[in-house]
C-alpha positions as CSV (number, residue, x, y, z in Angstrom):
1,X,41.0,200.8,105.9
2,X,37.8,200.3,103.9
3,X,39.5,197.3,101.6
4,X,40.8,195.4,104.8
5,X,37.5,195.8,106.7
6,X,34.7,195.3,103.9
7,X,36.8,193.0,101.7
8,X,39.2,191.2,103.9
9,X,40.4,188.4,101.9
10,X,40.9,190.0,98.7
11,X,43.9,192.0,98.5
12,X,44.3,195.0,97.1
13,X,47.7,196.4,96.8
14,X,51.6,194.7,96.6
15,X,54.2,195.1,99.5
16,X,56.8,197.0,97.6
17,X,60.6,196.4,98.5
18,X,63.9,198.3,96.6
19,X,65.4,196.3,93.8
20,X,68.8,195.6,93.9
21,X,70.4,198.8,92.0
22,X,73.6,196.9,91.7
23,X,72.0,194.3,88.8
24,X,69.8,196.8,87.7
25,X,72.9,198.8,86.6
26,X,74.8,195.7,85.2
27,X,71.6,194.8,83.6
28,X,71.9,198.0,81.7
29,X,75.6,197.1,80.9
30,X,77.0,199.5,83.7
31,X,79.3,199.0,86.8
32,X,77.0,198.3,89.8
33,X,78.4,197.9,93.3
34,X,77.0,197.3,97.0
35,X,77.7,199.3,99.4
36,X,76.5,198.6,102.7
37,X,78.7,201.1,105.4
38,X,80.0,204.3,104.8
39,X,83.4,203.1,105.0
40,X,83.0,201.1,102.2
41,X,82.5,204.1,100.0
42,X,85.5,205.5,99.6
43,X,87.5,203.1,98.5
44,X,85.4,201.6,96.1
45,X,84.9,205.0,94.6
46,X,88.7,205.7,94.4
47,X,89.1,201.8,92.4
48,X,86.4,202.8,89.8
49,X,87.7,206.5,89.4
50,X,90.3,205.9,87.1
51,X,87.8,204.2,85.1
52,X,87.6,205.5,81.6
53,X,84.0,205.2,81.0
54,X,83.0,206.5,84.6
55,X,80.7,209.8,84.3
């Protein structure tokens, strides 16, 4: 690219990565979880279900 080959110790752009969504959400005052497999899903899904305040 023209930045890395005319300019190449200035840099020109950030490495971008996901945020954690799970403190974003709590950050927000919502219920954020983690979940890492697909078997995981399901039953944290079914324990916040009966959740009042879940939409």
């Amino acid at each position: 690219m023209h930045q890395e080959r005319e300019y190449p110790a200035r840099v020109s752009a950030t490495d971008l990565v996901n945020p954690d969504f799970a403190m974003f959400a709590q950050a927000f005052g919502c219920h954020g979880e983690v979940v890492e497999s697909t078997a995981q899903f399901a039953p944290l899904l079914n324990a916040q279900w009966p959740r009042d305040n879940l939409r």
